[in-house]
TORMI-177898 format. One record per residue (C-alpha): residue in three letters; y, x, z. Coordinates in Angstrom, 1 decimal. Last residue first. Layout:
<recs>
@aa: ALA, y: Y, x: X, z: Z
...
</recs>
This chain:
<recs>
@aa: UNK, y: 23.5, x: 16.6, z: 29.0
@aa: UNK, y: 20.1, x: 15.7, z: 27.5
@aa: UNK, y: 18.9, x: 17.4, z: 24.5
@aa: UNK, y: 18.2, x: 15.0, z: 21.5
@aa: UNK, y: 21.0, x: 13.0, z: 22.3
@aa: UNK, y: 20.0, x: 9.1, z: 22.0
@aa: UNK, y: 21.7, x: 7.7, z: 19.0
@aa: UNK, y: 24.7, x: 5.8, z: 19.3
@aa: UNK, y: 26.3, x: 8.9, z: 17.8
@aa: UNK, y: 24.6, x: 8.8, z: 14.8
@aa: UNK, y: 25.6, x: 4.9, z: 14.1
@aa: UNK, y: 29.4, x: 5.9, z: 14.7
@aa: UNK, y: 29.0, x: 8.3, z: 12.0
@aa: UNK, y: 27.3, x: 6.0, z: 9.9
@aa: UNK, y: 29.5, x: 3.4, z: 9.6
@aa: UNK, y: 32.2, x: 6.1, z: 9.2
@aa: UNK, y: 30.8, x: 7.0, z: 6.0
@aa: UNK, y: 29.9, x: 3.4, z: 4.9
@aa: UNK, y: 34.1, x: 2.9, z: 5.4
@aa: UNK, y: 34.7, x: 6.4, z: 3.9
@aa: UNK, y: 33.3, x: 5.6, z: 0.5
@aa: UNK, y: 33.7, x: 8.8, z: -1.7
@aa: UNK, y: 34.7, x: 7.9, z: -5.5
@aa: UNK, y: 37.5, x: 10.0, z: -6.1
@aa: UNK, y: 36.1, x: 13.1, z: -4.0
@aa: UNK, y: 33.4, x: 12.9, z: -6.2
@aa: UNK, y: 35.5, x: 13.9, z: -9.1
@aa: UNK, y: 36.3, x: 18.1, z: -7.7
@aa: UNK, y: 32.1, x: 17.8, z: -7.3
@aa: UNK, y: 32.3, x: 17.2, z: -10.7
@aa: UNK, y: 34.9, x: 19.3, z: -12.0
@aa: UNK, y: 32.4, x: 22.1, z: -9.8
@aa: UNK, y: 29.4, x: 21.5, z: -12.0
@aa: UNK, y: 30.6, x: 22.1, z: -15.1
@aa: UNK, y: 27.7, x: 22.8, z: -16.6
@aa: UNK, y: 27.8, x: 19.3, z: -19.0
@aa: UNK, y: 30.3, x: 16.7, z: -17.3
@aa: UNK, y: 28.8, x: 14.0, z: -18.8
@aa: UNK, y: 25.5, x: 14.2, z: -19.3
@aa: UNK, y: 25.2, x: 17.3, z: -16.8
@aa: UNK, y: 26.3, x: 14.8, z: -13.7
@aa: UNK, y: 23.2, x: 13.8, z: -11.1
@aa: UNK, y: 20.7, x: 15.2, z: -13.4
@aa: UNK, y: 21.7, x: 18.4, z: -13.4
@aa: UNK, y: 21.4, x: 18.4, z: -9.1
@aa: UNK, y: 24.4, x: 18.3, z: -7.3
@aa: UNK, y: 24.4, x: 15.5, z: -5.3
@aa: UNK, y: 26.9, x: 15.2, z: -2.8
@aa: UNK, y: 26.1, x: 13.8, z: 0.9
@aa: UNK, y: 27.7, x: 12.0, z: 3.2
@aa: UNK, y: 26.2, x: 10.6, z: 6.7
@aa: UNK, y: 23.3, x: 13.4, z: 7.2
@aa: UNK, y: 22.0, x: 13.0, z: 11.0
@aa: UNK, y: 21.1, x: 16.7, z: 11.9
@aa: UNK, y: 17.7, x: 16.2, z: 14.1
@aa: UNK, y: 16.7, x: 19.6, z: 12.9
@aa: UNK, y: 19.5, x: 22.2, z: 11.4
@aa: UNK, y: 19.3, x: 22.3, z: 7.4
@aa: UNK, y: 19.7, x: 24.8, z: 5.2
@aa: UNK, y: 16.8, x: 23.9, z: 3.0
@aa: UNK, y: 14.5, x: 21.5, z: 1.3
@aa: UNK, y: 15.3, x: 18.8, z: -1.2
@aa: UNK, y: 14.7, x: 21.6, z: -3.4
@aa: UNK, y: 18.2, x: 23.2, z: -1.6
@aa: UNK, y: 19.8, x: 20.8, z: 0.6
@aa: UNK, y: 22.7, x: 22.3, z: 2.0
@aa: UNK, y: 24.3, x: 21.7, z: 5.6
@aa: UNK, y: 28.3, x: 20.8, z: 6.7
@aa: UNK, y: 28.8, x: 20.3, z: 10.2
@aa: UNK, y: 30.2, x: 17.0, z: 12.7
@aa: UNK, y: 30.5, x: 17.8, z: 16.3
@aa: UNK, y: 27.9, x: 16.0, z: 19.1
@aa: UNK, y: 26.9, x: 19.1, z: 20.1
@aa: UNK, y: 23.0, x: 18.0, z: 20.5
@aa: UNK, y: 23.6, x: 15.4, z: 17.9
@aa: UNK, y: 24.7, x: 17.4, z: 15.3
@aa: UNK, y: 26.2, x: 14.7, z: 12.1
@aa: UNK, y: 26.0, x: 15.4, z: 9.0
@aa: UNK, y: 28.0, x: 16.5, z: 6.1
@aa: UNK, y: 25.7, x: 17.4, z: 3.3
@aa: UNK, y: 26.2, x: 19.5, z: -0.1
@aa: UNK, y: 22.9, x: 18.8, z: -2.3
@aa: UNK, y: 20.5, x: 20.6, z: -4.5
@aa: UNK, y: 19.9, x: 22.4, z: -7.4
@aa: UNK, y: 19.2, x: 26.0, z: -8.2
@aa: UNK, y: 20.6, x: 27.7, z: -4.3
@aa: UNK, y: 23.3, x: 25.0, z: -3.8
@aa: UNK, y: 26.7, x: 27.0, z: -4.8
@aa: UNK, y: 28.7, x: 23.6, z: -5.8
@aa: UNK, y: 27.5, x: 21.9, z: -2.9
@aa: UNK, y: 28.6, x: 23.9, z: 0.0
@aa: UNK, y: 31.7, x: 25.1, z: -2.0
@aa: UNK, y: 32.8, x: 21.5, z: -1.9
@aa: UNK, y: 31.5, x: 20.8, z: 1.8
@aa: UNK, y: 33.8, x: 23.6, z: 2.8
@aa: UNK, y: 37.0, x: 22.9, z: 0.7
@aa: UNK, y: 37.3, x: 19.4, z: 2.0
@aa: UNK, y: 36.3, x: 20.2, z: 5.6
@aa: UNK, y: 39.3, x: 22.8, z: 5.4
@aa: UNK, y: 41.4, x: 20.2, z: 4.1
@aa: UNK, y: 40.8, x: 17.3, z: 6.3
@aa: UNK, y: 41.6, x: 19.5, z: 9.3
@aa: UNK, y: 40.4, x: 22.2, z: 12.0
@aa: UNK, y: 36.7, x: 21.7, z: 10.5
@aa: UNK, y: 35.1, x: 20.0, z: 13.8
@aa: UNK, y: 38.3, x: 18.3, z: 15.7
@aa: UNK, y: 39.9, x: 17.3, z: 12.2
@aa: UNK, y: 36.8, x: 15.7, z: 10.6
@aa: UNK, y: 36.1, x: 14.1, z: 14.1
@aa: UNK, y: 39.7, x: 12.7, z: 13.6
@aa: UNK, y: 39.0, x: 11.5, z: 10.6
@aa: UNK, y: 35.8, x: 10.0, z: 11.4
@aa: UNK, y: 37.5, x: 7.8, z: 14.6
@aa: UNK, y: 40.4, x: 6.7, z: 12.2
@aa: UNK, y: 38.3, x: 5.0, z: 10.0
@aa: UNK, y: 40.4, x: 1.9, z: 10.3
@aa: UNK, y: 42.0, x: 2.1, z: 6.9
@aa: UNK, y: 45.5, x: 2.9, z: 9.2
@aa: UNK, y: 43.6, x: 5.6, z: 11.2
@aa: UNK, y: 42.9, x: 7.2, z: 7.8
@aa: UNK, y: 40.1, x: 8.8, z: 5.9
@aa: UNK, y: 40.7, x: 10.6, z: 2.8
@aa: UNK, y: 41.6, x: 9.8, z: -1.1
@aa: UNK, y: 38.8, x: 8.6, z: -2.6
@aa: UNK, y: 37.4, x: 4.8, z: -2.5
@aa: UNK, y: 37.7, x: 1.2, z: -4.5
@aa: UNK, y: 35.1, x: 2.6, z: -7.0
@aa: UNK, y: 32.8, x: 3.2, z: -4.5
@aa: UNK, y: 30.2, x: 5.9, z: -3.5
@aa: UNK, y: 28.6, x: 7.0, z: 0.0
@aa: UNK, y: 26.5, x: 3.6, z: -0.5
@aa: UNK, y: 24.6, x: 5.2, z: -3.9
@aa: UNK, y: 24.1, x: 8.8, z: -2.1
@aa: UNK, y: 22.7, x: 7.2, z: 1.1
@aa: UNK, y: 19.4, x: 5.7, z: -0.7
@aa: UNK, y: 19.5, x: 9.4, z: -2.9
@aa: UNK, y: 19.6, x: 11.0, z: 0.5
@aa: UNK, y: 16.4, x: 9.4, z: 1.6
@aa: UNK, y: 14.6, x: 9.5, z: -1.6
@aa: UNK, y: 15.2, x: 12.5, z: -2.7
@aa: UNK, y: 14.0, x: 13.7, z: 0.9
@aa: UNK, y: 10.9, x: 11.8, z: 1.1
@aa: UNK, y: 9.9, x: 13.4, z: -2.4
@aa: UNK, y: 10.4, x: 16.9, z: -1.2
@aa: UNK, y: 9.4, x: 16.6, z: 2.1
@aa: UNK, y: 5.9, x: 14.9, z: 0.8
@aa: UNK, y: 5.9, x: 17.5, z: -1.5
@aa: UNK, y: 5.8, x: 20.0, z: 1.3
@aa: UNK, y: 3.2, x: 18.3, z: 3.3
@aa: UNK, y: 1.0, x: 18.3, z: 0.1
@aa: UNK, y: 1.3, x: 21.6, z: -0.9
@aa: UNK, y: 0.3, x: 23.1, z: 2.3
@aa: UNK, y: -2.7, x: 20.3, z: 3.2
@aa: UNK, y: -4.5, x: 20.7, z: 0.1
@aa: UNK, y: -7.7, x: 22.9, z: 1.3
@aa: UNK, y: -7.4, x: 20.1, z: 4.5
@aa: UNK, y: -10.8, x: 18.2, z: 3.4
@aa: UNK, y: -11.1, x: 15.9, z: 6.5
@aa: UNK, y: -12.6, x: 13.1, z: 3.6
@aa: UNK, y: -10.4, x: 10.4, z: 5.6
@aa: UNK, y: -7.8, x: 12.6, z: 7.0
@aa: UNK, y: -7.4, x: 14.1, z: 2.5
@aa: UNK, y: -7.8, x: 10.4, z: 1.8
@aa: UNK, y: -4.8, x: 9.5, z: 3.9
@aa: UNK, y: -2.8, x: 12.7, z: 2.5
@aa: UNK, y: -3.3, x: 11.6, z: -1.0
@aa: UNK, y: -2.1, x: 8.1, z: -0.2
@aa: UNK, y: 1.0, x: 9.2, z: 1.0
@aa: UNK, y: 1.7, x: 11.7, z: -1.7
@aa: UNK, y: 1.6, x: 8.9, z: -4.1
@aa: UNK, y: 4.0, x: 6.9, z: -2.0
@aa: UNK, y: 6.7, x: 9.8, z: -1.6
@aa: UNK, y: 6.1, x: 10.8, z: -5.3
@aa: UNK, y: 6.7, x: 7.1, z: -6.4
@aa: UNK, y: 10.1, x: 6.8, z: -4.4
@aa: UNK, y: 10.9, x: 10.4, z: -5.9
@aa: UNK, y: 10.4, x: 8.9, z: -9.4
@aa: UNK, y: 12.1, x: 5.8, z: -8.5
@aa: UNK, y: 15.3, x: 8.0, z: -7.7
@aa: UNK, y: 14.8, x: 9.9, z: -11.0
@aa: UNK, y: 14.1, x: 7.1, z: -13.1
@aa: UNK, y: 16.3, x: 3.7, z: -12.1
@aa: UNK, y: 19.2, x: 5.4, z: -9.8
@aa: UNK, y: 19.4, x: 8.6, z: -12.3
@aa: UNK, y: 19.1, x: 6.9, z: -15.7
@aa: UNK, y: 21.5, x: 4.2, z: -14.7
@aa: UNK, y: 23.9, x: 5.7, z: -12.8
@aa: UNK, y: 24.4, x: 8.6, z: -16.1
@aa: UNK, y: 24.1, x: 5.8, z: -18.7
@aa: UNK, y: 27.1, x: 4.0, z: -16.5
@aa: UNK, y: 29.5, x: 7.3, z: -16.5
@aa: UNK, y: 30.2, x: 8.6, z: -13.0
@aa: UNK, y: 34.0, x: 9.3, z: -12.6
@aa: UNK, y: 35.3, x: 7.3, z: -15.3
@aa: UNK, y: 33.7, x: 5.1, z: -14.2
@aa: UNK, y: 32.2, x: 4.3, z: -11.1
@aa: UNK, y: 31.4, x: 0.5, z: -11.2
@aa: UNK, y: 29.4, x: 1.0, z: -14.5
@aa: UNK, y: 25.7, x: 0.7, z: -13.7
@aa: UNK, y: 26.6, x: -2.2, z: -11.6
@aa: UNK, y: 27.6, x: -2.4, z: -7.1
@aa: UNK, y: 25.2, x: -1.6, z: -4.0
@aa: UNK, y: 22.7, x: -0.4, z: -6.3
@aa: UNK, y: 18.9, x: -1.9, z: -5.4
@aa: UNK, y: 16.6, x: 0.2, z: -3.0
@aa: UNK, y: 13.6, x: 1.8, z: -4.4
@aa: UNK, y: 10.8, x: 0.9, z: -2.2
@aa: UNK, y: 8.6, x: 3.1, z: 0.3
@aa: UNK, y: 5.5, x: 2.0, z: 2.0
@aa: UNK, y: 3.2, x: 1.1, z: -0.7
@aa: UNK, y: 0.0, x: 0.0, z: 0.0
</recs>
């Protein structure tokens, strides 16, 4: 039985132009997302049959493409709500996100610096990846992480509540291997109200290391 479903977009294929062309949305929301949602289920399977049989020779490969495939399809389900084409700009106490900019402020130094490091973060991904912002529940402070091969540089128990794709897929038809103009666009399109939802969501969480 499948466990994991491909979540519908939150708006149509053409709701982020001219940022995000439609046949770009399209092809990676209905193939490549699906394709990691069909990896994740596959892998599933193969792992129940491997504790049925007890034959482990897999076990190495499996567990890591189950990270891989989980992973797409977790940050590709935040990717699509992180986006609007109402959005840009940066938070503000008077859009009533006031509470995420000023955790920006208190873990970068300001808007700007945060800006600058979560677009270098995703533009020099090792191959492909993603630049995260994500919230540190031990802390309690907001840090940038990359997702390398849906692996990587990524502290455990980090809550991610933006990400940036920057895999080919995510912008080469349009803005061919130019990879920075389009992390320079994202900004354009970045939904801080579903950003800030999730912020306050991490820290209702319960701390992984008690005070």
């Amino acid at each position: 039985m499948a466990i994991y479903t491909l979540p519908e977009l939150p708006y149509d294929y053409a709701a982020l132009e001219p940022v995000i062309n439609p046949e770009i949305i399209e092809l990676h929301h209905d193939k490549h997302h699906a394709a990691y949602v069909k990896g994740a289920n596959d892998t599933l399977e193969q792992l129940a049959e491997a504790r049925d049989k007890d034959a482990w020779a897999a076990i190495n490969g499996l567990e890591k493409n189950l990270a891989f495939h989980l992973s797409g399809h977790i940050l590709h389900s935040i990717y699509w709500h992180n986006m609007t084409g109402d959005g840009g700009g940066e938070p503000l106490e008077k859009d009533g996100v006031g509470e995420l900019a000023d955790a920006i402020a208190e873990s970068f130094g300001s808007f700007a610096k945060f800006k600058a490091q979560l677009s270098k973060a995703s533009a020099t991904t090792q191959g492909s990846g993603w630049g995260v912002l994500a919230y540190e529940p031990v802390s309690g402070r907001l840090i940038v992480e990359q997702v390398y091969d849906h692996q990587g540089n990524v502290g455990q128990g980090t809550v991610p509540i933006l990400v940036f794709d920057a895999w080919e897929h995510a912008f080469y038809l349009q803005y061919k291997n130019q990879k920075v103009d389009f992390i320079e666009a994202m900004w354009r399109v970045v939904n801080w109200q579903d950003v800030a939802k999730r912020y306050a969501q991490a820290k209702d969480r319960t701390p992984l290391i008690a005070p």
